[in-house]
gemmi code that builds the backbone of each chain (N, CA, C; Angstrom):
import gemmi

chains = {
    "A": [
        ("UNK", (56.825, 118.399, 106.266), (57.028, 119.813, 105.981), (57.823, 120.441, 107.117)),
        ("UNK", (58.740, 121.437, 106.623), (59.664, 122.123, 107.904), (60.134, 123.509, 107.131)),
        ("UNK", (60.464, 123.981, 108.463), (60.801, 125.198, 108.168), (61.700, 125.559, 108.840)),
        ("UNK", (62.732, 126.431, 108.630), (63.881, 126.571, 109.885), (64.722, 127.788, 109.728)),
        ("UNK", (64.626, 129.044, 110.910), (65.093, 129.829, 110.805), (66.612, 129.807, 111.497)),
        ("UNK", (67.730, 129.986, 111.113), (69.189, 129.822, 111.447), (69.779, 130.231, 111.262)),
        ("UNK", (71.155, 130.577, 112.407), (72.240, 131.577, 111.888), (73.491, 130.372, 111.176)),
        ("UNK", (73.467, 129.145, 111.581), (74.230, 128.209, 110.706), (74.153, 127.751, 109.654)),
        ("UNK", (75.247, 128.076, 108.882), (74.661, 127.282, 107.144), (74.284, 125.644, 107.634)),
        ("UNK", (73.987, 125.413, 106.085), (73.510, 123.857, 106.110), (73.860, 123.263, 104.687)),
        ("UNK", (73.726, 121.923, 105.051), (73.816, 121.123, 103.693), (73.065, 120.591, 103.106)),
        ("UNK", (72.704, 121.118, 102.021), (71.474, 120.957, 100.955), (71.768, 119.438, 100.421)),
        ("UNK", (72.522, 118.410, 100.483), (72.797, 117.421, 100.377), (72.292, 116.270, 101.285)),
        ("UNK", (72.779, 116.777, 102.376), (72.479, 116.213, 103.648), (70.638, 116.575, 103.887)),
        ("UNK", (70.155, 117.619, 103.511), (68.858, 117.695, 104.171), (67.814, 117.474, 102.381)),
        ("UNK", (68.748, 117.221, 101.242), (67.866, 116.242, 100.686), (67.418, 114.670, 100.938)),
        ("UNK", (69.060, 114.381, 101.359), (68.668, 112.711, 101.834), (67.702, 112.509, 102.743)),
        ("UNK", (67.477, 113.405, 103.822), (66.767, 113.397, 104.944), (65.440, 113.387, 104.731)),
        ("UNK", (65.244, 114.644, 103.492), (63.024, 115.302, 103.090), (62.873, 113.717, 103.073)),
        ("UNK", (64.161, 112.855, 102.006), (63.375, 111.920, 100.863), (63.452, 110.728, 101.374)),
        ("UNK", (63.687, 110.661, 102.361), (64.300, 109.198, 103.253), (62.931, 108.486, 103.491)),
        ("UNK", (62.755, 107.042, 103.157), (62.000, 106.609, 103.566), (60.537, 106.336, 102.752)),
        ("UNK", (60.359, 107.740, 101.734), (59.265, 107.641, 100.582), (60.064, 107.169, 99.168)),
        ("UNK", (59.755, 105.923, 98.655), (59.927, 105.144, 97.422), (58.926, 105.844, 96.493)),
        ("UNK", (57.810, 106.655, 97.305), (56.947, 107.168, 96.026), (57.553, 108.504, 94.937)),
        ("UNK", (58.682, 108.924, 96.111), (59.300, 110.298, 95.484), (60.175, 109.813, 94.057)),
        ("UNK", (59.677, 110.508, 93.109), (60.490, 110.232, 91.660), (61.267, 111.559, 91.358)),
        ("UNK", (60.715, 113.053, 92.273), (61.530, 114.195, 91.392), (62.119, 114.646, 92.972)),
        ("UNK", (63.044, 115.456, 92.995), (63.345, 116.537, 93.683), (63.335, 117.688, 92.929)),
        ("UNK", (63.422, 119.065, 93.414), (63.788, 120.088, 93.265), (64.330, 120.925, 94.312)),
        ("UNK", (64.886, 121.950, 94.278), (65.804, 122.671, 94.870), (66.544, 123.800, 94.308)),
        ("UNK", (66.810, 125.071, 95.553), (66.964, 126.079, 95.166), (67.848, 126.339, 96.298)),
        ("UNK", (69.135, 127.380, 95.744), (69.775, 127.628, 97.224), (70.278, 129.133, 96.269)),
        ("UNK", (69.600, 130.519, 97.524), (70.511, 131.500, 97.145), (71.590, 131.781, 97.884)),
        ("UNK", (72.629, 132.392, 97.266), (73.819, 132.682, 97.704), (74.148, 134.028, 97.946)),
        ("UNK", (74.666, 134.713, 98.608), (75.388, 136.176, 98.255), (75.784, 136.118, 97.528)),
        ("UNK", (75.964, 137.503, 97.149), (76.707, 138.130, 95.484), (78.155, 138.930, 96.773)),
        ("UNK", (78.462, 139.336, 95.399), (79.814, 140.493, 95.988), (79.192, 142.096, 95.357)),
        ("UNK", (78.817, 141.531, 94.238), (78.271, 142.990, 93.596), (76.449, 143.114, 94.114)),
        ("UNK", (76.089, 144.586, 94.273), (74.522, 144.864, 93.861), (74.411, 145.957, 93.777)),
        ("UNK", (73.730, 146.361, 92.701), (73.642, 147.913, 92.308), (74.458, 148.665, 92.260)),
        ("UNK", (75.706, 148.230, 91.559), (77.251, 148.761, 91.565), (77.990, 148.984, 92.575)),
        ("UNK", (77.721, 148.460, 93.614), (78.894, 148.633, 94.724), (79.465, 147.362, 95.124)),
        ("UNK", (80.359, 147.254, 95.620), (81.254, 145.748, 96.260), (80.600, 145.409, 97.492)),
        ("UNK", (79.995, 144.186, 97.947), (79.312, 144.616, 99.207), (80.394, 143.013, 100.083)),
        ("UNK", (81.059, 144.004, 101.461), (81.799, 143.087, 102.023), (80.800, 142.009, 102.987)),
        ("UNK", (79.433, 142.843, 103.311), (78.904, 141.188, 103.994), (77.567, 142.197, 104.184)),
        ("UNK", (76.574, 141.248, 104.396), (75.422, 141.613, 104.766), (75.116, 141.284, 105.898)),
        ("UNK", (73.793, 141.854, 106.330), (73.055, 141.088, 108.053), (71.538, 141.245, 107.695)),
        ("UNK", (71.154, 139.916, 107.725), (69.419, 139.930, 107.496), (68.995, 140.025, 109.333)),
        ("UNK", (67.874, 140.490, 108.907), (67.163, 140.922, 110.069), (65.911, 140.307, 109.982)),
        ("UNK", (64.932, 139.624, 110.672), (63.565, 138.922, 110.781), (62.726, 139.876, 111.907)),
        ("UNK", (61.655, 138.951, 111.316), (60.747, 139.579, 112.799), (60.700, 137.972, 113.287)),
        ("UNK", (61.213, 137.358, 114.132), (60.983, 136.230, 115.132), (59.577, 136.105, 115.547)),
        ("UNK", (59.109, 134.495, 114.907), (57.188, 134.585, 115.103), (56.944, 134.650, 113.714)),
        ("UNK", (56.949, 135.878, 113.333), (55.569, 135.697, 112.405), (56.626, 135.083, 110.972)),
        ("UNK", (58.363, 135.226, 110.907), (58.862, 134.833, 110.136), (58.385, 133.131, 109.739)),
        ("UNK", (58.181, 132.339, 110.846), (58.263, 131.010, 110.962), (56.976, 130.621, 110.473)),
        ("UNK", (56.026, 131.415, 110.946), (54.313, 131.302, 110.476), (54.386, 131.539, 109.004)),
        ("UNK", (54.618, 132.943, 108.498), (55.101, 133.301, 107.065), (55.676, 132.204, 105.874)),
        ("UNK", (56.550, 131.636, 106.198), (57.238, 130.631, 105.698), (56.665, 129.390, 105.793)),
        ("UNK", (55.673, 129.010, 107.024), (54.615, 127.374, 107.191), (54.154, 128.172, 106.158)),
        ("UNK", (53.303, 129.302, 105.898), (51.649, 129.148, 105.004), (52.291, 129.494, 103.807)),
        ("UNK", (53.369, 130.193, 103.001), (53.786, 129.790, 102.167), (53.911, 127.995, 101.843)),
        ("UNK", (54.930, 127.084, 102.610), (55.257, 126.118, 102.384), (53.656, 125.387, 102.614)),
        ("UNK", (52.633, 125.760, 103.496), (50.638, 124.817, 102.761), (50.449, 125.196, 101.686)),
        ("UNK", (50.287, 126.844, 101.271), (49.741, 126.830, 99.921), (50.758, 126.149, 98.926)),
        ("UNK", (51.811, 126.004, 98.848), (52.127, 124.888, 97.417), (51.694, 123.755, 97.890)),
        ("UNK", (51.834, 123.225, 98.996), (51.385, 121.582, 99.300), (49.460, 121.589, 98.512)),
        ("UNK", (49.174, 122.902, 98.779), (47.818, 122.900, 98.428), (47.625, 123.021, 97.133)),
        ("UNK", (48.524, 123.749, 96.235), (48.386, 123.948, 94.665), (49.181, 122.425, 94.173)),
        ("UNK", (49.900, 122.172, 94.269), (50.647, 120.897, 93.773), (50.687, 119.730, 94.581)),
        ("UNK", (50.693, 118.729, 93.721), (50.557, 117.387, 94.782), (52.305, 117.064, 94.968)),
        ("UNK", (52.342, 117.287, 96.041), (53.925, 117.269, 96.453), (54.020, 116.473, 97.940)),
        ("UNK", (55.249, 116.129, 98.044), (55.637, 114.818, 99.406), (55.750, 115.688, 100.387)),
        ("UNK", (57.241, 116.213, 99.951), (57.027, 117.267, 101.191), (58.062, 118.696, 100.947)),
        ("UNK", (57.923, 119.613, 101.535), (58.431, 120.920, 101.039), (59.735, 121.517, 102.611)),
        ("UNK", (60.712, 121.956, 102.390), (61.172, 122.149, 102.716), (62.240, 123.801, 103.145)),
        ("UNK", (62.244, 124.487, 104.213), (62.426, 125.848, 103.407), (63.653, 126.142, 104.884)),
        ("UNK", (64.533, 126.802, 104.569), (65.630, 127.050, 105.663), (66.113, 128.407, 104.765)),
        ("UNK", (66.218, 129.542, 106.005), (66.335, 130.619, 105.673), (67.497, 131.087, 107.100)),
        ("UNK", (68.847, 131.772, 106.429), (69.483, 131.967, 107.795), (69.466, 133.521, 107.831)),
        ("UNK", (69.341, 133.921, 109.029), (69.792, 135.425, 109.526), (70.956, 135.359, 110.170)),
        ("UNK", (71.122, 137.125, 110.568), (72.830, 137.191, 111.338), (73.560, 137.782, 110.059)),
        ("UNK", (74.782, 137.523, 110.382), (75.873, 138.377, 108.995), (76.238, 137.558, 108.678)),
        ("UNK", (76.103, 137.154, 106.800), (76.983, 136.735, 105.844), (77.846, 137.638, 105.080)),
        ("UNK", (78.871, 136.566, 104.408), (79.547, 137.093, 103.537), (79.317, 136.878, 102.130)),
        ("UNK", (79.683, 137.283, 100.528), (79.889, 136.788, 99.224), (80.245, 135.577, 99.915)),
        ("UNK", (79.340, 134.702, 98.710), (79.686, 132.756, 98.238), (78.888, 132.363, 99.902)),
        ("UNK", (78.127, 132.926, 100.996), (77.781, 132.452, 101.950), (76.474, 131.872, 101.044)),
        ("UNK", (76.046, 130.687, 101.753), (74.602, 130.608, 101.354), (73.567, 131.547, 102.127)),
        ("UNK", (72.141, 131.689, 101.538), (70.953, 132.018, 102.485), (70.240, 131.347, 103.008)),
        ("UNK", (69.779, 130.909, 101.636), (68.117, 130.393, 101.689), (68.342, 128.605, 100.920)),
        ("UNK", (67.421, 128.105, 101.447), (66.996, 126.903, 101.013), (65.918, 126.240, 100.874)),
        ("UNK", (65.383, 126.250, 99.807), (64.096, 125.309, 99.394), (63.973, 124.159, 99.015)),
        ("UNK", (63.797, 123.244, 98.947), (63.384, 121.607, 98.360), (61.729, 121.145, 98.445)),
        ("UNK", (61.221, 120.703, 97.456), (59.859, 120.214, 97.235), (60.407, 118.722, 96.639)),
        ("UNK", (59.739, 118.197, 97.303), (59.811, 116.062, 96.621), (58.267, 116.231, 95.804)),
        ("UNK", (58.319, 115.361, 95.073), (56.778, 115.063, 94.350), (57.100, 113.728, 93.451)),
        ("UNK", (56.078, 113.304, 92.910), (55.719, 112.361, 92.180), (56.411, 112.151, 90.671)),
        ("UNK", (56.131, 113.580, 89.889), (57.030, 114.230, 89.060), (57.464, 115.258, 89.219)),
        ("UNK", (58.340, 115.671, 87.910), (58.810, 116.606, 88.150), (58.189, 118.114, 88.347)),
        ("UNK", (57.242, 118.575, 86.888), (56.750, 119.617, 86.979), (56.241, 119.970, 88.292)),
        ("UNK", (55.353, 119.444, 89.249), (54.813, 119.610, 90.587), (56.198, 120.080, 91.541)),
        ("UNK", (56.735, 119.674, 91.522), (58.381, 119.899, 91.752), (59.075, 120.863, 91.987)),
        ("UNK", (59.283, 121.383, 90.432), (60.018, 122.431, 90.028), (58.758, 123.529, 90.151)),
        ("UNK", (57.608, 123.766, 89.931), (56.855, 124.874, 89.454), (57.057, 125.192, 91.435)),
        ("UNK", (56.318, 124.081, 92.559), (56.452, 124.372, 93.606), (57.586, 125.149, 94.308)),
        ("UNK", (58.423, 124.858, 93.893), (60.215, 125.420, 94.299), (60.116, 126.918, 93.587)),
        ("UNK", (59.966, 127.091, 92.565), (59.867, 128.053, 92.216), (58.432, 129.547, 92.772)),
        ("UNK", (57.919, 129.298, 92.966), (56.003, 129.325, 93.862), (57.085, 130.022, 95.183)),
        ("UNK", (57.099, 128.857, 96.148), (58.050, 129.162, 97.422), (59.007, 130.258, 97.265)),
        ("UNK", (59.811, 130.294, 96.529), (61.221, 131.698, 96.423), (60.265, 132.854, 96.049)),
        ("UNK", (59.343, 132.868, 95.242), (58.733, 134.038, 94.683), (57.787, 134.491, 95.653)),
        ("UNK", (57.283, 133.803, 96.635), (56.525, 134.142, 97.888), (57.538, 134.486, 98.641)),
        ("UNK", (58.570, 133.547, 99.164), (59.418, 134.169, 99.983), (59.896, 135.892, 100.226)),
        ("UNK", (60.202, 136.035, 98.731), (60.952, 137.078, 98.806), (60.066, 138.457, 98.533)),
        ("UNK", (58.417, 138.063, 98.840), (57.596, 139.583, 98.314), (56.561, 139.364, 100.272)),
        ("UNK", (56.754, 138.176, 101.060), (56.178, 137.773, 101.983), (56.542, 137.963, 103.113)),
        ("UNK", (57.988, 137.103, 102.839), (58.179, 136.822, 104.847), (59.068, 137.703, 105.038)),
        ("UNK", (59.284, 138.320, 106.469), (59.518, 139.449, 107.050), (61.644, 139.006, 107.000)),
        ("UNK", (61.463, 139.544, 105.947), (63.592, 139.539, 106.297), (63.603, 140.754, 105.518)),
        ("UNK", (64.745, 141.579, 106.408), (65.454, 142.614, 105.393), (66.908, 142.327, 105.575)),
        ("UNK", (67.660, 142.702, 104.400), (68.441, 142.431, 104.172), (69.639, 144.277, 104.118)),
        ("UNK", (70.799, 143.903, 105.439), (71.265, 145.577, 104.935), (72.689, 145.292, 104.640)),
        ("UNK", (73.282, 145.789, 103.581), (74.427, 145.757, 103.051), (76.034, 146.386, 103.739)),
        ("UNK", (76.946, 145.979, 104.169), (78.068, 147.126, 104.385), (78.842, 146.602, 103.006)),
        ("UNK", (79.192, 148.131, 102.415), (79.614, 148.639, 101.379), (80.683, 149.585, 101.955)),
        ("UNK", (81.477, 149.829, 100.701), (82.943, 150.782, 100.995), (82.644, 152.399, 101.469)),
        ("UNK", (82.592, 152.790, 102.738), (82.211, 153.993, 102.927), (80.754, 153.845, 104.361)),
        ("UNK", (80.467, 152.607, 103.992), (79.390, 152.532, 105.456), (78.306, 151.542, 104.956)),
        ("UNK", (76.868, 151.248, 105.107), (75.945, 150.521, 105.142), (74.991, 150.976, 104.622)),
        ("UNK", (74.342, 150.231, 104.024), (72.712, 150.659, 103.883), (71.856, 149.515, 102.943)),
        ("UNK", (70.885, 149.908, 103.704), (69.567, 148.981, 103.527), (69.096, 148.126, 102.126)),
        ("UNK", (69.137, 147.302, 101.868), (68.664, 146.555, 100.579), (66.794, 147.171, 100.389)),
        ("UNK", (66.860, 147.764, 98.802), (65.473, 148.569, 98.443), (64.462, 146.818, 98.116)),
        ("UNK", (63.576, 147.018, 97.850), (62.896, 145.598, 97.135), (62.796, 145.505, 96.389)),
        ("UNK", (62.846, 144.880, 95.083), (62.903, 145.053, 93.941), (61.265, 144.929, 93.407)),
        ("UNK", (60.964, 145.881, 92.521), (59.586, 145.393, 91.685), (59.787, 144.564, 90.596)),
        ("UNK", (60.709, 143.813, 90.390), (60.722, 142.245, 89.417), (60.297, 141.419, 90.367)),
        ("UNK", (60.223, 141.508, 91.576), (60.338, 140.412, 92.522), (58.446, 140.431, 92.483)),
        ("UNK", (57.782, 141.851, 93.411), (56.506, 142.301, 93.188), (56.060, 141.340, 92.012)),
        ("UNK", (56.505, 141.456, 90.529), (56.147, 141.257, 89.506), (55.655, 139.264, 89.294)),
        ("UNK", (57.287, 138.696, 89.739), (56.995, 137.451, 89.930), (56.213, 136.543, 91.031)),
        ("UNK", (55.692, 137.227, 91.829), (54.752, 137.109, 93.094), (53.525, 136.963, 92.378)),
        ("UNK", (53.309, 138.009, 91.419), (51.796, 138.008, 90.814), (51.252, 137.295, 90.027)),
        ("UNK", (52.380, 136.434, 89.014), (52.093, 135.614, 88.335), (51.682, 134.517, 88.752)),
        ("UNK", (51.435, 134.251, 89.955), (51.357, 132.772, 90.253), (49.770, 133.203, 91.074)),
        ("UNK", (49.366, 134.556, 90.830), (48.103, 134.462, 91.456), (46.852, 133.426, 91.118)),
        ("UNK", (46.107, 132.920, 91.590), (45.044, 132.107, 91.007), (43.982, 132.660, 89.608)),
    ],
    "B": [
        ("UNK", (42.243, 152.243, 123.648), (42.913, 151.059, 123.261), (44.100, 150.840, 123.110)),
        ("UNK", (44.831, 149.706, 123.984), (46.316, 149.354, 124.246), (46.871, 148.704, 122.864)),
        ("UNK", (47.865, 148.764, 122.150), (48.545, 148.108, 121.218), (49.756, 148.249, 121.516)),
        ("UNK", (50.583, 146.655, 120.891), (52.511, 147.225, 121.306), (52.532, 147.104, 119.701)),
        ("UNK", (53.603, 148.239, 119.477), (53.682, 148.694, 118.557), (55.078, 148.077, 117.793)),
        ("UNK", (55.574, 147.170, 117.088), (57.088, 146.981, 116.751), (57.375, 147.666, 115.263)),
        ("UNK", (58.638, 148.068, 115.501), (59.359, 148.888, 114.179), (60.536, 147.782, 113.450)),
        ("UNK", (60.841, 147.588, 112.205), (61.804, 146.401, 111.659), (62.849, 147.247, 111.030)),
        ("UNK", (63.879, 146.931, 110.720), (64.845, 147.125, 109.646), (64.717, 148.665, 109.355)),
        ("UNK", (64.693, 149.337, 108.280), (64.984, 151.119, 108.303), (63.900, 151.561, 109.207)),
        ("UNK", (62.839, 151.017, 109.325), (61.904, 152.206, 110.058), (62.500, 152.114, 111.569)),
        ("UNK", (62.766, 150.994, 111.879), (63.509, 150.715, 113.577), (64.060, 151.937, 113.556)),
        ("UNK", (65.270, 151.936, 112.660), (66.461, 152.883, 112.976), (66.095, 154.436, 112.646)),
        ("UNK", (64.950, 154.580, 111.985), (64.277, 155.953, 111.764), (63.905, 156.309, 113.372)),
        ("UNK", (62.656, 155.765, 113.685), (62.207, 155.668, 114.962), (63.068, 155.588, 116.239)),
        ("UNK", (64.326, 154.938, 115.938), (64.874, 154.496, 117.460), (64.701, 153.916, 118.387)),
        ("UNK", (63.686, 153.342, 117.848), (63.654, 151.926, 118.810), (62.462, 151.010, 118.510)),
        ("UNK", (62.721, 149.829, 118.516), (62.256, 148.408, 117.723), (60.424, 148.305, 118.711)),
        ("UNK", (60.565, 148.612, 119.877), (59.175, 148.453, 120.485), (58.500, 149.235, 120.940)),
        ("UNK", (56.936, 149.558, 121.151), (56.624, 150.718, 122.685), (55.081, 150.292, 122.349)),
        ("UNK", (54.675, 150.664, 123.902), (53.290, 150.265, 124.326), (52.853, 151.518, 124.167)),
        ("UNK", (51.723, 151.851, 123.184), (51.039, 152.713, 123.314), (49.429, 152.571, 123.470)),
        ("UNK", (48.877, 153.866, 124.196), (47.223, 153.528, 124.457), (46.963, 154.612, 122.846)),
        ("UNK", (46.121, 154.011, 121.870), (45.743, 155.005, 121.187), (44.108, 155.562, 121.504)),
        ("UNK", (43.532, 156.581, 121.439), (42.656, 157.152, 121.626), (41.521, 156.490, 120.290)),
        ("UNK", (40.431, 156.919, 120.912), (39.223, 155.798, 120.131), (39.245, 156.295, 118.705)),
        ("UNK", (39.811, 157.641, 118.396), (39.649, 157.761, 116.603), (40.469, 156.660, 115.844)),
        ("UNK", (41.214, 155.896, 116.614), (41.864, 155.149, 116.059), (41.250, 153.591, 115.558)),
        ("UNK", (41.100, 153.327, 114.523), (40.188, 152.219, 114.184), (40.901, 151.111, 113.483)),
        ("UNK", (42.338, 151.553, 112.690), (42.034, 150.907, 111.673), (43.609, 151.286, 111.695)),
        ("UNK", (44.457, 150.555, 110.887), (46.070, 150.587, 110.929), (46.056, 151.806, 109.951)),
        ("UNK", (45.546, 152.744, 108.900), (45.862, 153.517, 108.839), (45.802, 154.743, 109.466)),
        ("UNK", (44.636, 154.538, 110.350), (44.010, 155.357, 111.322), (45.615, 155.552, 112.798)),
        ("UNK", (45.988, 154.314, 112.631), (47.229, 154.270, 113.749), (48.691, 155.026, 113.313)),
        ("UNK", (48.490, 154.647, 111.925), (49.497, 154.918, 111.423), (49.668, 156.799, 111.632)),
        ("UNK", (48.492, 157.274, 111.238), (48.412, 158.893, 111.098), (48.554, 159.354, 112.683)),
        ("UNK", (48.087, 158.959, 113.654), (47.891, 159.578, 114.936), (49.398, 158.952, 115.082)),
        ("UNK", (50.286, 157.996, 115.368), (51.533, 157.401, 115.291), (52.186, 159.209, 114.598)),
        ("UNK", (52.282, 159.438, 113.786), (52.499, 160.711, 112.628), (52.725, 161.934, 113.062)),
        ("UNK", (51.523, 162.219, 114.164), (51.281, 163.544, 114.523), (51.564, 163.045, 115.887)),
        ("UNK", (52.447, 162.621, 116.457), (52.895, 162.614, 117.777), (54.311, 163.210, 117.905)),
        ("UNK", (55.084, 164.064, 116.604), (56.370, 164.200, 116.515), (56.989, 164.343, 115.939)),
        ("UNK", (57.940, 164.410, 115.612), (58.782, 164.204, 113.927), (59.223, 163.362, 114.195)),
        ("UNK", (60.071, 162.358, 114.729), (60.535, 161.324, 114.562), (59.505, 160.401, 114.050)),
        ("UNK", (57.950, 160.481, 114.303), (57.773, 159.604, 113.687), (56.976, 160.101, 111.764)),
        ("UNK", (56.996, 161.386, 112.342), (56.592, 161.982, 110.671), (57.529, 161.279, 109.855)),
        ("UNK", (59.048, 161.896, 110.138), (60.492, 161.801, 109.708), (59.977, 160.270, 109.060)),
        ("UNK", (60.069, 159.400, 109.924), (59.987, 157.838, 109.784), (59.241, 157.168, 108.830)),
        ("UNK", (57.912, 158.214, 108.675), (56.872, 156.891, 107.604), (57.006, 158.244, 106.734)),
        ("UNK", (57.730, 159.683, 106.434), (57.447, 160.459, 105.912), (57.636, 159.546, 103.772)),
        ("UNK", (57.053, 160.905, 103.011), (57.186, 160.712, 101.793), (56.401, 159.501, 101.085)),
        ("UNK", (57.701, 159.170, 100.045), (56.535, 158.234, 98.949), (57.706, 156.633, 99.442)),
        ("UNK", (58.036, 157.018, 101.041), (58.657, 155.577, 101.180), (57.359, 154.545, 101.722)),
        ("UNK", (57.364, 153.009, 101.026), (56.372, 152.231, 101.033), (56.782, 151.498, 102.569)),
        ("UNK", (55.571, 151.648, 103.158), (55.685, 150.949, 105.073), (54.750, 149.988, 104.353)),
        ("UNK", (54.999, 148.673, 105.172), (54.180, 147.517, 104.929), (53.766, 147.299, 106.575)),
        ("UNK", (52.485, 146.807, 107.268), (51.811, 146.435, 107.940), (51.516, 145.118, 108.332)),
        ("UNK", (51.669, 144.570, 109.517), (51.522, 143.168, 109.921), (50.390, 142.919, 111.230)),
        ("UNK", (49.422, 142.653, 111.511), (48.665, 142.810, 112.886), (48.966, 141.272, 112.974)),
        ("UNK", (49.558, 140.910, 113.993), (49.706, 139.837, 115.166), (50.375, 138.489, 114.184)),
        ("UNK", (50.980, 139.367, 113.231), (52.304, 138.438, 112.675), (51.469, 138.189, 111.474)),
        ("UNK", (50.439, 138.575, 110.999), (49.646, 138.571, 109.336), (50.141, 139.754, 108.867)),
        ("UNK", (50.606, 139.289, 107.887), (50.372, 140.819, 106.553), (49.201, 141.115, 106.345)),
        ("UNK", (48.744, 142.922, 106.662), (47.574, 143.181, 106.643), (47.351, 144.372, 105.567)),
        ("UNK", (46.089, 145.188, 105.100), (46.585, 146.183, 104.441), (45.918, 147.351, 105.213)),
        ("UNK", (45.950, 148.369, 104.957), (45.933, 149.750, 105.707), (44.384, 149.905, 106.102)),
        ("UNK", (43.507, 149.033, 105.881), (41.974, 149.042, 106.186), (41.950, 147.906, 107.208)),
        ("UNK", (42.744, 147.377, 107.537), (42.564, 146.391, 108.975), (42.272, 146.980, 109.719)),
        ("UNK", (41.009, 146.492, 110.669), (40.422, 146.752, 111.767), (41.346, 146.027, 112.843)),
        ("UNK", (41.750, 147.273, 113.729), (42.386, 147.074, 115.198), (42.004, 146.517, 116.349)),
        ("UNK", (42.173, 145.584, 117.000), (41.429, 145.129, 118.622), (42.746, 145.497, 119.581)),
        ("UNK", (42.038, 145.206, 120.659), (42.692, 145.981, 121.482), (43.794, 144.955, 121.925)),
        ("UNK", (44.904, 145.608, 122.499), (45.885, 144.200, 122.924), (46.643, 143.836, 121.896)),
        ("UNK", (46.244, 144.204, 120.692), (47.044, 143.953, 119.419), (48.332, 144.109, 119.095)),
        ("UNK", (48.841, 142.780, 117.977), (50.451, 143.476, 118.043), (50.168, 143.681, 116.515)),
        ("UNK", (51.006, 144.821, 116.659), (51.004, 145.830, 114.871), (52.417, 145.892, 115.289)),
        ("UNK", (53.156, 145.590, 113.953), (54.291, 145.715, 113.257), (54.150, 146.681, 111.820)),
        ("UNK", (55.265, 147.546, 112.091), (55.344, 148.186, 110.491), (57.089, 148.045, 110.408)),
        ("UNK", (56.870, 148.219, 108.841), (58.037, 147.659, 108.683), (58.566, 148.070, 106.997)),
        ("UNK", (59.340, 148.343, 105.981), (59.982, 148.513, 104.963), (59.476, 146.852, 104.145)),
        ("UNK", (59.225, 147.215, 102.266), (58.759, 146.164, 101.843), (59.816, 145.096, 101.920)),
        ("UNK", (59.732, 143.895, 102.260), (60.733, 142.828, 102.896), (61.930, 142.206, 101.462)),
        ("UNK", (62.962, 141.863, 102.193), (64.333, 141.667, 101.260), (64.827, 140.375, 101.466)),
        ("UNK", (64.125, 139.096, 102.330), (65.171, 137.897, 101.755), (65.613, 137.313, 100.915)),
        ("UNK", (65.541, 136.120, 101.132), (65.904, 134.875, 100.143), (67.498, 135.496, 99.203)),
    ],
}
model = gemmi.Model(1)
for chain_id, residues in chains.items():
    chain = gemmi.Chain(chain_id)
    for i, (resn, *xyz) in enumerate(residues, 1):
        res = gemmi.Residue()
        res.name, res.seqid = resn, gemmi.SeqId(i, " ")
        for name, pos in zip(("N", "CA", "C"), xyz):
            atom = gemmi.Atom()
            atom.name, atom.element = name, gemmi.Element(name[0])
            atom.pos, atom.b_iso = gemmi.Position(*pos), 0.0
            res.add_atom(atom)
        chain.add_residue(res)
    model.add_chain(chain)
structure = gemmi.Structure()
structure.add_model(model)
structure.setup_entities()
């Protein structure tokens, strides 16, 4: 299990070979990578800058990445999240869960982004044509957080 | 009772600045209890948590909710509801 906060992209290629290296028991991957947009909430946005709280981001993101190890029987889970300023087509975020099959897999990967994004401490602030401002949170996000309650 | 206090993302820039050591006085029990005396020290910080904008709460890097009991030495973070991934 790992977690990794960074201002350098990465390769979701390269750090699948790596989770799965070595376990013959792994039959599924899954994986998730968000990207910037250009558009949100009708404006053109030329780049963003996420902001963390350093500490409790890294803690935030381990006990997300136990509780799926704890709901699903999975190999191992994987989560890389970068701060600093991106641009549109930059990546963000990165998740990977290995498991046995698939469903454990995919439901886990999915579990992780929906915690991520109602949990760990990132804000995200936009520059747009005319100046900057702050990304609101969305309540779809709230919404998909809850479904996975016990 | 001593607490350092950190501010994140809009409330930082409401407030003006990301840290500060404050002693709060014993009515203070409880992060909403901090939050209100935090309130009435000013307008900048009325200004800051004013209205129906949602502050989220962290004591010593946990997400907590507004009935957390405070110890002393504590780190409390408030902060805007969070935007990665």
């Amino acid at each position: 299990m790992a977690v990794r906060v960074q201002q350098e992209d990465f390769d979701a290629g390269s750090e699948i070979v790596r989770l799965r290296a070595g376990n013959s028991a792994v039959g599924a991957v899954a994986s998730f990578i968000g990207i910037v947009r250009d558009l949100n909430e009708g404006a053109t946005v030329g780049s963003i800058t996420l902001e963390h709280y350093p500490g409790m981001t890294e803690k935030s993101l381990t006990s997300i990445a136990e509780q799926a190890k704890e709901r699903w029987r999975l190999h191992d889970v994987l989560i890389i999240h970068r701060v600093g300023t991106l641009e549109p087509t930059d990546q963000i975020v990165l998740v990977v869960t290995t498991s046995t099959h698939r469903g454990d897999a995919l439901a886990a990967c999915q579990f992780v982004m929906d915690y991520l994004k109602t949990e760990a401490p990132f804000w995200k602030k936009e520059a747009i044509a005319g100046g900057e401002r702050w990304v609101d949170a969305r309540e779809s996000d709230d919404a998909a957080r809850k479904r996975w309650r016990p | 009772m001593k607490l350092r206090v950190l501010y994140f993302a809009a409330l930082r820039e409401r407030v003006g600045c990301s840290e500060e050591m404050v002693e709060a006085p014993d009515s203070v029990a409880t992060v909403a209890q901090l939050r209100s005396w935090l309130i009435q020290r000013g307008d900048t910080w009325a200004d800051a948590f004013a209205g129906k904008r949602r502050v989220r709460a962290a004591v010593d890097q946990t997400m907590v909710d507004d009935q957390h009991v405070l110890r002393d030495g504590a780190e409390v973070a408030f902060f805007p509801p969070v935007t990665g991934g």
